[in-house]
C-alpha positions in Angstrom: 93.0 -85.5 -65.9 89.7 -85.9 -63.4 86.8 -85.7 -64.6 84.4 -83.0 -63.3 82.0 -83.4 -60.5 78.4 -83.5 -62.1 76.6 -81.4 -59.7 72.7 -82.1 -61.8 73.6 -85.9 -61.4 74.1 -85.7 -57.2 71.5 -83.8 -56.4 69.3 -86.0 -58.2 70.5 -88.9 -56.5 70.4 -87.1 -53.5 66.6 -86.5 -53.8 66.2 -90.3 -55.2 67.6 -91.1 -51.4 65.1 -89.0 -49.8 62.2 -90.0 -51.5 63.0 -94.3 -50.7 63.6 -93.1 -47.0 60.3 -91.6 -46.6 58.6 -94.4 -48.7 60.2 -96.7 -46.2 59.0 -94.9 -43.0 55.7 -95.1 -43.8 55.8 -98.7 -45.3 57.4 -99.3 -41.5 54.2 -96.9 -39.9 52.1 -99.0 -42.1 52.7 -102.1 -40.9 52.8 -100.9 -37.4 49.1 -99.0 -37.3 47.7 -102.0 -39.8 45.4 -101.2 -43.3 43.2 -99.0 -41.9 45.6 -95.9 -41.3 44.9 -93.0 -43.4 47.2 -90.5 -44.4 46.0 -87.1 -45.2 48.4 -84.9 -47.1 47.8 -81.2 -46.3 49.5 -78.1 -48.3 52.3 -76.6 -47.0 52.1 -73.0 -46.4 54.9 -70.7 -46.7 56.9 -70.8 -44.1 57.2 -66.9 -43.8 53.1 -67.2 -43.3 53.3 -70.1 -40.8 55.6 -68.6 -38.8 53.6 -65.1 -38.2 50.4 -67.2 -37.7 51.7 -69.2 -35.0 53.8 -66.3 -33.9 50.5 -64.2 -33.1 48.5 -67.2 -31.7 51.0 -68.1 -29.6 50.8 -64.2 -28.0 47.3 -64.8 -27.8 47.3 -67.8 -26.0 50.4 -66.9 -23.6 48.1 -63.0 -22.9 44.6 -65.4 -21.9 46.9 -68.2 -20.1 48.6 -65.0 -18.0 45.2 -63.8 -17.4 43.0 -66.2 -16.4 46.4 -67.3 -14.2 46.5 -63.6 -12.6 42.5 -64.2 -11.9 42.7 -67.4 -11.1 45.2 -65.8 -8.0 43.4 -62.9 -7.1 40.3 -65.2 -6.2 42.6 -67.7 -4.4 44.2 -64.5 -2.2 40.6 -63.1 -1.8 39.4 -66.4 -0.8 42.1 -67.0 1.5 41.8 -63.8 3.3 38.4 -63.9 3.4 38.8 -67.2 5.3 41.6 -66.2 7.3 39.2 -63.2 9.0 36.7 -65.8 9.3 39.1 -67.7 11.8 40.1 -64.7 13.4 36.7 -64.1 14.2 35.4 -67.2 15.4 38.6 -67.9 17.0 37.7 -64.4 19.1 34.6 -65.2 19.5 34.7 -68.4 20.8 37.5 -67.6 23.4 36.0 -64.4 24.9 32.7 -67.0 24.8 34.3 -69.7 26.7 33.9 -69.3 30.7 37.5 -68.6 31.8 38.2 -69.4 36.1 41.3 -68.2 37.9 43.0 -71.5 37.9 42.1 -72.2 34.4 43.8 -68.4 33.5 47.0 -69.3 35.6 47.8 -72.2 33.9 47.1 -70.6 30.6 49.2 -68.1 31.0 52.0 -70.1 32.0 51.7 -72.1 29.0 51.7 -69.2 27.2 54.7 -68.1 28.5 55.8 -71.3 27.6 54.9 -71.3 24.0 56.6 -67.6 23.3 60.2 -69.3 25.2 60.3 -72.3 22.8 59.6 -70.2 19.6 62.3 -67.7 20.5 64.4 -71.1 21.0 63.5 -72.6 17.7 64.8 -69.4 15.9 67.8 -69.3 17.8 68.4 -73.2 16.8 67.7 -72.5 13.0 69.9 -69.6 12.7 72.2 -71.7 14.2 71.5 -74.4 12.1 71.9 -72.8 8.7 74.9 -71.4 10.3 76.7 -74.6 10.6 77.0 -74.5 14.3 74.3 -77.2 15.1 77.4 -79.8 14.1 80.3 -77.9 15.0 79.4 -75.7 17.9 81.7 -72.3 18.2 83.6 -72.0 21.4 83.2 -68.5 22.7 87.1 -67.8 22.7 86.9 -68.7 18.9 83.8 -67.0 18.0 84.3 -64.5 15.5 80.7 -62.4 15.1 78.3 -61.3 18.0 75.6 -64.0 16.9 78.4 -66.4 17.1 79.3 -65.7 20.8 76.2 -65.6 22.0 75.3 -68.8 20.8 78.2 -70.3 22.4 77.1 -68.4 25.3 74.5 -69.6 25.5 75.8 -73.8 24.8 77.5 -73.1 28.4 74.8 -71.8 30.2 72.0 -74.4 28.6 74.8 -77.3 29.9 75.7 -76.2 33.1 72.8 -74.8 34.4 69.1 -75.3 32.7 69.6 -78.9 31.8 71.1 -80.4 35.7 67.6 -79.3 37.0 65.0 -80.1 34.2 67.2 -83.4 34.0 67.2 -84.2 38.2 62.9 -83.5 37.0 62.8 -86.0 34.0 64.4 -88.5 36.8 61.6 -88.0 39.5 58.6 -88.1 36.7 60.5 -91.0 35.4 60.2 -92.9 38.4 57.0 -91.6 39.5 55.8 -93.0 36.1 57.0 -96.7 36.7 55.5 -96.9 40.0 52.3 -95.9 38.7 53.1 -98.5 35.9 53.8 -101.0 38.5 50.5 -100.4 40.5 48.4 -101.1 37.4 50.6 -104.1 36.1 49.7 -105.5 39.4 46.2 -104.7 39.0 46.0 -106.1 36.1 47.7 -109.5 37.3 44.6 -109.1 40.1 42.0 -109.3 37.7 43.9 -112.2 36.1 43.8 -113.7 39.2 39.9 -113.2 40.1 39.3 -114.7 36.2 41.5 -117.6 36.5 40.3 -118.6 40.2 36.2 -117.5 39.7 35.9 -115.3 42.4 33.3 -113.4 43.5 31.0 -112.6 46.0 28.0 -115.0 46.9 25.0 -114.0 48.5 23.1 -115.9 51.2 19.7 -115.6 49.9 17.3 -115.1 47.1 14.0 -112.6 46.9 12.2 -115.5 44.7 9.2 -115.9 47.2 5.6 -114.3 47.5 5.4 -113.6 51.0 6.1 -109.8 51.1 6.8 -109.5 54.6 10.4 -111.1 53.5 11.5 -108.4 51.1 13.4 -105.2 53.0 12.0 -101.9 53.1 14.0 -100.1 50.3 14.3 -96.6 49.3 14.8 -95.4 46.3 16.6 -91.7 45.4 16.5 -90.1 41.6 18.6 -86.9 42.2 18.3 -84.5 39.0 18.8 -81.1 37.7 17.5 -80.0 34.6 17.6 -83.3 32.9 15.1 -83.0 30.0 16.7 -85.3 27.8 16.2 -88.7 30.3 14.2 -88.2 33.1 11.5 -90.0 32.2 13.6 -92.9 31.2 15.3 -93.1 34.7 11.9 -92.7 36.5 10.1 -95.6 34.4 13.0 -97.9 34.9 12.9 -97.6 38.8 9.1 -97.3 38.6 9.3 -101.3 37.2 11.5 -102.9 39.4 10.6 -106.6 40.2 9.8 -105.8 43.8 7.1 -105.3 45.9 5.0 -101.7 45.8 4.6 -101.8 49.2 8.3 -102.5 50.1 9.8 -99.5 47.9 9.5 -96.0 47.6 11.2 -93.7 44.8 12.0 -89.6 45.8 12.4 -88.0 42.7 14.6 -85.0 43.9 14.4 -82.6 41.2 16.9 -79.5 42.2 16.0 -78.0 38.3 15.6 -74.6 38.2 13.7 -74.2 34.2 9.6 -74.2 35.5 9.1 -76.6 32.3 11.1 -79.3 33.3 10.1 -79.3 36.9 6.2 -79.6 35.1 7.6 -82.1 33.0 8.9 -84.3 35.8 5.9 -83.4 38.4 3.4 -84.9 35.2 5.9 -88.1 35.1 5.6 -88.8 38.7 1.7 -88.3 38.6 1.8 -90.5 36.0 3.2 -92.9 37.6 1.6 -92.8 41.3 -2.1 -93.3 39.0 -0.3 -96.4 38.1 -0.1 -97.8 41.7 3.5 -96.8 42.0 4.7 -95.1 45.5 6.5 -92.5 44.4 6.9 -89.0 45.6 8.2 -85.7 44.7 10.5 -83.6 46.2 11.8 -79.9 45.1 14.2 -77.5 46.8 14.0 -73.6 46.2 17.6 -73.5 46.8 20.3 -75.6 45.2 22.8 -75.7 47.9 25.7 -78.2 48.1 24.7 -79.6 44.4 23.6 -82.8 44.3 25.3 -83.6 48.3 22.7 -81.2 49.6 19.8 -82.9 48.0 20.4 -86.3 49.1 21.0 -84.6 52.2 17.7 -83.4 52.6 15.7 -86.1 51.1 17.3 -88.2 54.0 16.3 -85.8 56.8 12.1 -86.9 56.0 10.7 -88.9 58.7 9.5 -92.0 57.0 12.9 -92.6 55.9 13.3 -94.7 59.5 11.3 -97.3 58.0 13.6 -98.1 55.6 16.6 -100.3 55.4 18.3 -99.3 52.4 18.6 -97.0 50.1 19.5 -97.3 45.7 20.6 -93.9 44.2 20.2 -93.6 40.5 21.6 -90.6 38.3 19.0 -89.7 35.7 21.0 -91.0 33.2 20.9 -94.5 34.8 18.2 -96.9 34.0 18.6 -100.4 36.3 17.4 -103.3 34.6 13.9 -104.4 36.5 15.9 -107.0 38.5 18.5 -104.6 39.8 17.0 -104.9 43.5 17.0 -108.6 43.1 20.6 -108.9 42.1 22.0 -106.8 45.2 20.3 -106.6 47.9 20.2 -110.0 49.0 24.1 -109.7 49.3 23.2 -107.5 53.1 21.3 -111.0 54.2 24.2 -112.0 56.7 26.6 -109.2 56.2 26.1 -107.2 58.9 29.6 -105.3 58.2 28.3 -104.5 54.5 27.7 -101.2 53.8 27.8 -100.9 50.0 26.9 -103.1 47.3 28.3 -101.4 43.6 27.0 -102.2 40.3 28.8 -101.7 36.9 27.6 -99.2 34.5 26.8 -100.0 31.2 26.9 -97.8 28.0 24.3 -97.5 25.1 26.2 -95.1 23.4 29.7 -96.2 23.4 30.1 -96.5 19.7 28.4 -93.1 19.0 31.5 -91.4 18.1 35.5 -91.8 18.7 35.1 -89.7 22.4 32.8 -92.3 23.6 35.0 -95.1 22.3 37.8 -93.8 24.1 35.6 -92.9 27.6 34.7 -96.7 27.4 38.5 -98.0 27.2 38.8 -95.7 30.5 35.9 -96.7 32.0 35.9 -100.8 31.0 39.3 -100.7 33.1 37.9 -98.6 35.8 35.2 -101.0 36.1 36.2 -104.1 35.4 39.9 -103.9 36.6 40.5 -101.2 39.7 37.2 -101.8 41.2 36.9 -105.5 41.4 40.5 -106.3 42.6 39.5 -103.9 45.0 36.3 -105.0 46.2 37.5 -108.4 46.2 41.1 -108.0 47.6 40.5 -104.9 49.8 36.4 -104.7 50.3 37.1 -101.0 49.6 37.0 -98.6 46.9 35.4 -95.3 45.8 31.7 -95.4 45.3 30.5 -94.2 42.2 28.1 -91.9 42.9 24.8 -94.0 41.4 24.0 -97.3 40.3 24.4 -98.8 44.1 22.8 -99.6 47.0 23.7 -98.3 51.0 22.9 -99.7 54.0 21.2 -96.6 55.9 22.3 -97.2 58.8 25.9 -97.3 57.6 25.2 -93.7 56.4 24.0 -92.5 59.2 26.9 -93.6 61.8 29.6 -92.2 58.9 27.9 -88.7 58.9 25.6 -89.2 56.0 26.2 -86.8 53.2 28.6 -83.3 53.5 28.5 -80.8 51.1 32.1 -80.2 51.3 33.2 -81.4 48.3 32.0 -81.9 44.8 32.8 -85.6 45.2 30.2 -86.8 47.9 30.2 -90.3 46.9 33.8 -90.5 47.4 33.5 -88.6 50.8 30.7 -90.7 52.2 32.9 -93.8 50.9 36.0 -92.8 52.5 34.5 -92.3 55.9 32.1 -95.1 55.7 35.6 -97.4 55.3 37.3 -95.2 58.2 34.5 -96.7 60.1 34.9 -99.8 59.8 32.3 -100.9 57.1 33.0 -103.1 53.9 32.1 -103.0 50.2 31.1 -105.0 47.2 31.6 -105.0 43.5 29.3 -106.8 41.4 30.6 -106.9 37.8 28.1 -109.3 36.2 25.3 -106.3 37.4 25.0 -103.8 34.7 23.3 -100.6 34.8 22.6 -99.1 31.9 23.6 -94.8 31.4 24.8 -92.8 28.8 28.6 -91.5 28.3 29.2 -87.4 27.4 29.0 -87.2 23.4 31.0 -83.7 23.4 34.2 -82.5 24.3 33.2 -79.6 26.5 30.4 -81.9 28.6 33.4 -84.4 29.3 36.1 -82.1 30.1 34.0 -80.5 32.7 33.3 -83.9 34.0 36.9 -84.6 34.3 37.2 -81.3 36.0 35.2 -82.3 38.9 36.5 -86.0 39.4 39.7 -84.9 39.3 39.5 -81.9 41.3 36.9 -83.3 44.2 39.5 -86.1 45.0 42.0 -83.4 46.2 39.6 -81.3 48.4 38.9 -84.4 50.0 42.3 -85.5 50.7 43.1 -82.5 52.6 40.0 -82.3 54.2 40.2 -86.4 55.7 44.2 -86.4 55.8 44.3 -85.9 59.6 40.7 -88.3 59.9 42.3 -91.0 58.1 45.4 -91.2 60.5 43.9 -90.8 63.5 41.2 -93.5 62.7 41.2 -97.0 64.2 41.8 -99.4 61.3 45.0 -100.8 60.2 48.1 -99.2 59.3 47.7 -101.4 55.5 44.6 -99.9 55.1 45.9 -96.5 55.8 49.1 -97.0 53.7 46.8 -98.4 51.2 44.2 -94.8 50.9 46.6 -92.4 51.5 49.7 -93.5 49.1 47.4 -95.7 46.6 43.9 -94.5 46.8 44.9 -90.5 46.9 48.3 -89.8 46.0 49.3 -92.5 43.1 45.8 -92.6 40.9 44.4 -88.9 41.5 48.1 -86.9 42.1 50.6 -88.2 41.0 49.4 -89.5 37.6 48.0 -86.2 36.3 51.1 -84.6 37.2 53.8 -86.6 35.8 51.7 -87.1 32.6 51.4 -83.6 32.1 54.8 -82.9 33.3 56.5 -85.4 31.1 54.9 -85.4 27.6 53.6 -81.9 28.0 56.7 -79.9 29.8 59.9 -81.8 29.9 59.7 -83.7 27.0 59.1 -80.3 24.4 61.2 -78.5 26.7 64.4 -81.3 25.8 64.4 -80.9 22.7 66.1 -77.3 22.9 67.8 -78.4 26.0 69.0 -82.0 24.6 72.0 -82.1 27.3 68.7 -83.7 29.6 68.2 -86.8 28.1 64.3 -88.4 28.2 65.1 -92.5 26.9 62.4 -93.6 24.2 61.1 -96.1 26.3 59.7 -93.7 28.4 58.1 -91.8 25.2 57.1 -95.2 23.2 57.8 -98.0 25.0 56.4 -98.2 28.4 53.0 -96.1 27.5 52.4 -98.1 24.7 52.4 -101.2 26.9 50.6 -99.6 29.0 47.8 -98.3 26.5 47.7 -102.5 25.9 46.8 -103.1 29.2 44.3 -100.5 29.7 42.3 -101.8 26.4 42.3 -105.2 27.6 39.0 -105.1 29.5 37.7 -103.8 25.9 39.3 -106.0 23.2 36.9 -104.7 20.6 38.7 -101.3 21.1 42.0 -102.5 20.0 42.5 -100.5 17.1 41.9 -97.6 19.0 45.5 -98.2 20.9 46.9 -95.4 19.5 44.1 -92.6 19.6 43.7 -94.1 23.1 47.0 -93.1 24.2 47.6 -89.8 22.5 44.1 -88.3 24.3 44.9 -89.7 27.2 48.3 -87.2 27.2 45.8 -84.1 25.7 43.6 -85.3 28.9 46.2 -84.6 31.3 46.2 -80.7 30.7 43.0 -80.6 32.2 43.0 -83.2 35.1 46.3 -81.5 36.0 44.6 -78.0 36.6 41.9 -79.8 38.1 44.4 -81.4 40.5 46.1 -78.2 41.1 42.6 -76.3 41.8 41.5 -78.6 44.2 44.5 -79.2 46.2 45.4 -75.2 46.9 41.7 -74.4 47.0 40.7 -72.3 43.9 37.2 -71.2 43.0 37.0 -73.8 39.9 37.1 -76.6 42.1 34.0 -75.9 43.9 32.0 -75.6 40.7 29.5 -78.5 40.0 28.5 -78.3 36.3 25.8 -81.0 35.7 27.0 -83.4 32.4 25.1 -82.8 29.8 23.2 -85.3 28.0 21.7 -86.3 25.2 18.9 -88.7 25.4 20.7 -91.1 23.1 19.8 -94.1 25.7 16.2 -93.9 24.5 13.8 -96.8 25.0 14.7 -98.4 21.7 18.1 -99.2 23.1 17.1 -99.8 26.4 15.2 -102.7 25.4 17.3 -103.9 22.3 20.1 -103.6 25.2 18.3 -105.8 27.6 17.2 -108.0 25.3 20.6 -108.6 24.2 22.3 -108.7 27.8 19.1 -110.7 29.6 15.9 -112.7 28.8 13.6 -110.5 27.6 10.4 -109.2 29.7 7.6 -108.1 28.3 5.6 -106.7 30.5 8.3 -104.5 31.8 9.3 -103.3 27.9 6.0 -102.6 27.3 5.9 -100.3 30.6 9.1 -99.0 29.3 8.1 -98.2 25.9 4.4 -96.2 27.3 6.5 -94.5 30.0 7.8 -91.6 27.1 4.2 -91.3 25.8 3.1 -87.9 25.8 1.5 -86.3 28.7 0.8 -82.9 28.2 0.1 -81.3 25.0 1.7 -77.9 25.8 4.8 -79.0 28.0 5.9 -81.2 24.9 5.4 -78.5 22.3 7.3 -76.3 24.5 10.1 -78.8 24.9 10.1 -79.0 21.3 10.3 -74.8 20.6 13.1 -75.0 23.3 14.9 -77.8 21.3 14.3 -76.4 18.1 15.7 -72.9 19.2 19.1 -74.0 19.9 21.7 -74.2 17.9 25.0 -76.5 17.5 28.4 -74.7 17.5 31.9 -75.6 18.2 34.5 -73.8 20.7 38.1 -73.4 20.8 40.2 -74.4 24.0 43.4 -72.0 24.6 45.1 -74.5 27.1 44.9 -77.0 24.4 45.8 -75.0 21.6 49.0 -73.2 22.9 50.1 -77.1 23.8 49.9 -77.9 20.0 51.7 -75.4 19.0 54.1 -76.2 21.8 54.8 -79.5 21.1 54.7 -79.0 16.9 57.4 -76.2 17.6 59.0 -78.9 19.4 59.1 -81.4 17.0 60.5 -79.3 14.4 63.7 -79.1 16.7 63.6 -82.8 17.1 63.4 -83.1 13.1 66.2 -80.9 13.1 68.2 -83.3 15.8 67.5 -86.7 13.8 65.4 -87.9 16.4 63.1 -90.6 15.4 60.5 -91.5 18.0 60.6 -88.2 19.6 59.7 -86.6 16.3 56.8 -88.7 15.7 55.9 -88.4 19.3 55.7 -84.5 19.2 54.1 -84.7 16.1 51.2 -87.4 16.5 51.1 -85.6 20.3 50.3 -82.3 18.9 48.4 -83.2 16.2 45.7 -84.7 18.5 45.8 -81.4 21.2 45.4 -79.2 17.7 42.2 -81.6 17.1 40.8 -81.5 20.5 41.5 -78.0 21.1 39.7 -77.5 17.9 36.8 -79.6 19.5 36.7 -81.7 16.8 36.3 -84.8 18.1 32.8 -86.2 20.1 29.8 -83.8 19.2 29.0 -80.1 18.8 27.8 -78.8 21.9 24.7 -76.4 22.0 
């Protein structure tokens, strides 16, 4: 017979057990936290109290968490629609502030059109995708709903008749962009070339002597308009040129229209002729034909049959005192020479990521194009300033026309149709400042791209009808005009801006990623060699050179059918950011210093008159900074970001990253947030 269970004795055993577990667990914590843990026993509540307490805190907390939550949302919402009429605002207000042309409006609304076309397209592809049909299209005999057989619809019509014709497209820009490539590979190889074998041109004779009847009678032209910022640096580097007084004389052509400035300028040149300097100064009531018609009439004066020469300077431009010395004794036995070009030099090229990316341009421009030109062909397009001209060469071309907005070019072109040769100096720097905003260098851009177009129809018939050689007329017509100022704003803009968005909905037209990566990245290496400290600029370098092409391409377009824009001459605006401090840390770095000449340079900006400066300074004060917004720019970001979310939808690596990186950078630029605010 079993004994009965005794209940008393198991559960005290039971609570024995407990009581060694817990006194284990904290013999365990013990040794784990060390001898200087404390534990603090606290009295249990009931657990019917407990669990109301924390019951009603835990509303409490949960009703102040909701409601600072709730007004923690409300301000976000305010804040964001408070911002969001903000933008609307200055988004309105800057466009309908923005100076609009007809070409410029054409163009926009075409890319417009554009925009609205590949949005409707992305919806179309997303419905599709979701639907399945992106992998397994539906075959209109098959197709089930009314979505469904359209889209299939459409998969025939997008194959057999909107992709043969953007496709036969992508072939021509295709090949138009590897000649182009070619033509600056081989420039490129040219420069190589001039490196590896030293050339360059000698000159007969040297200006060293102290008989004055030796040195030529040179004049000296300062064209300006408004240029408060630098003209007294410009006039007060000519105004110390190692040469004789008595051989030189500087026009200051001031075409400004503000009655301070012209004061301003009229004191400088005062200034300058109490110094013993022959200078004069010249001012015309009415601008006509820009800066063409001013050198046009400054050449008309009678005493300028005495001279042999004449340097043009921009106002930006300051020569170095030697400048003279360094080019004109190249003419000494070069009775053929019309031109001797100097390079241009920039103070400011590390002043913001624009100017960075203007010198990359320019350092190839300069060091690459126009050498192997001037060295290979003895022609090439003169820059406007910074060179010297034989006057009589001038005068047997025509002197200057006001026909175009590109006179240097004009007077270049037709001084080479006659017969007359060029030189490029490369080791001869001249020192000028680069645009620091966005809207000062795209209306640069504007007119050299633009000017080059008038001009080709204008001198198509003049260059075949002239009398030098058929490779000299092969090499300006299909080189000079057509491959560097047609065809490469068109097929850039064409292929990264047009077809290569436009593919991604139509994907039967295939565009190969060595077009997209390959080939302009090697390109974008070659262009950056002339600047090697710009190298990790590569990449910023190539993407603004595609958000470039937008506006070169109207500018083509303007110039070549004749719209009003192309006409317009805007003078760059400038900054004063080459003041005498860099001017002479400059030379000092680039030459042996002179002192008397710094210390000429340095008393030139002194102040003159009192009043004129405090009114410069009320001017200055009054204006204000403020960035714009560029449509054209815009609707292309938005263009190509639509586009890439097609190509993320395809799987399509470098195209993705392409569209993305491409439109990123138009969203920044038509943003204007890159170089400085303008005023």
């Amino acid at each position: 017979m079993s004994r009965a269970p005794n209940y008393e004795f198991q559960e005290w055993w039971n609570k024995q057990r407990e009581k060694n577990h817990d006194h284990e667990l904290l013999l365990e914590k013990s040794d784990n936290t060390g001898f200087l843990t404390v534990e603090i026993h606290t009295p249990t509540l009931d657990p019917t109290v407990q669990r109301e307490r924390s019951r009603s805190r835990s509303a409490r907390q949960l009703s102040w968490v909701c409601l600072l939550r709730c007004q923690q949302l409300a301000s976000s919402l305010a804040w964001l629609a408070n911002a969001f009429v903000h933008l609307l605002r200055t988004a309105n207000r800057r466009i309908s502030a923005s100076p609009t042309d007809s070409s410029s409006s054409r163009l926009y609304r075409v890319i417009k059109f554009f925009l609205i076309l590949v949005i409707l397209l992305l919806c179309f592809e997303l419905v599709a995708y979701f639907k399945g049909w992106h992998f397994s299209p539906p075959s209109p005999d098959a197709a089930e709903a009314m979505v469904e057989l359209i889209y299939a619809k459409w998969l025939e019509i997008r194959a057999g008749y909107l992709a043969p014709p953007l496709q036969i497209l992508t072939n021509v820009c295709i090949i138009l962009f590897l000649i182009q490539s070619v033509d600056r590979i081989a420039l490129v190889l040219g420069c190589f070339w001039i490196k590896f074998r030293r050339l360059r041109p000698v000159a007969t004779v040297e200006y060293t002597g102290d008989n004055v009847d030796e040195y030529p009678m040179v004049l000296v032209q300062i064209p300006m308009c408004n240029e408060r910022e630098v003209y007294h640096q410009s006039i007060a580097a000519v105004c110390i040129q190692d040469w004789p007084k008595e051989r030189m004389l500087v026009q200051v052509l001031d075409d400004s229209d503000e009655l301070d400035v012209q004061l301003l300028i009229k004191a400088e040149v005062q200034k300058w002729q109490q110094r013993g300097v022959r200078i004069l100064y010249r001012h015309r009531l009415i601008r006509t034909g820009y800066k063409a018609g001013n050198l046009k009439s400054a050449m008309s004066c009678d005493y300028v049959k005495d001279y042999e020469f004449v340097a043009i300077f921009d106002a930006d431009f300051q020569p170095g005192p030697d400048f003279l010395k360094k080019t004109i004794p190249y003419f000494k036995g070069n009775d053929d020479l019309a031109l001797v070009q100097t390079r241009w030099a920039f103070v400011n090229k590390d002043e913001n990521l624009l100017t960075r990316l203007q010198n990359i341009n320019l350092s190839f421009h300069f060091e690459v194009e126009q050498q192997v030109n001037g060295i290979f062909i003895n022609f090439f397009g003169f820059n406007g300033t910074a060179g010297v001209w034989r006057i009589k060469a001038l005068e047997e071309c025509g002197g200057w026309l006001e026909r175009t907005t590109v006179e240097d070019m004009d007077v270049a072109v037709r001084a080479h149709l006659c017969g007359w040769k060029f030189i490029y100096l490369n080791d001869v720097t001249c020192l000028c400042e680069l645009p620091e905003s966005y809207e000062a260098y795209k209306k640069q851009q504007h007119r050299w791209h633009s000017g080059p177009m008038q001009l080709f129809r204008l001198c198509f018939t003049d260059v075949l009808r002239s009398k030098v050689s058929v490779a000299k007329k092969a090499n300006m017509i299909f080189l000079f005009f057509l491959l560097r100022k047609l065809i490469l704003p068109f097929y850039s803009f064409t292929l990264f801006c047009i077809i290569l968005p436009l593919s991604m909905f139509l994907p039967e037209a295939q565009l190969p990623a060595w077009v997209v990566c390959y080939i302009p990245g090697f390109m974008s290496i070659l262009n950056i060699l002339p600047a090697p400290r710009s190298f990790p600029f590569i990449v910023p370098f190539l993407l603004f050179e595609n958000t470039m092409s937008v506006t070169k391409f109207n500018a083509m377009i303007s110039g070549l059918f004749r719209f009003g824009s192309s006409y317009e001459w805007i003078v760059t605006k400038k900054l004063g950011r080459s003041s005498e401090a860099d001017l002479v840390a400059f030379a000092e770095k680039e030459s042996e210093p002179l002192s008397e000449a710094t210390n000429l340079l340095r008393s030139s900006s002194e102040p003159i008159l009192d009043e004129l400066s405090k009114l410069e300074i009320t001017k200055k004060a009054g204006k204000t900074k403020r960035n714009r917004l560029y449509r054209k720019e815009l609707t292309l970001a938005f263009i190509l970001l639509t586009a890439s979310v097609r190509s993320l939808l395809s799987a399509q690596g470098i195209h993705f990253y392409f569209l993305l990186f491409q439109g990123i950078s138009f969203l920044v630029v038509g943003l204007d947030l890159i170089g400085e605010q303008v005023s």
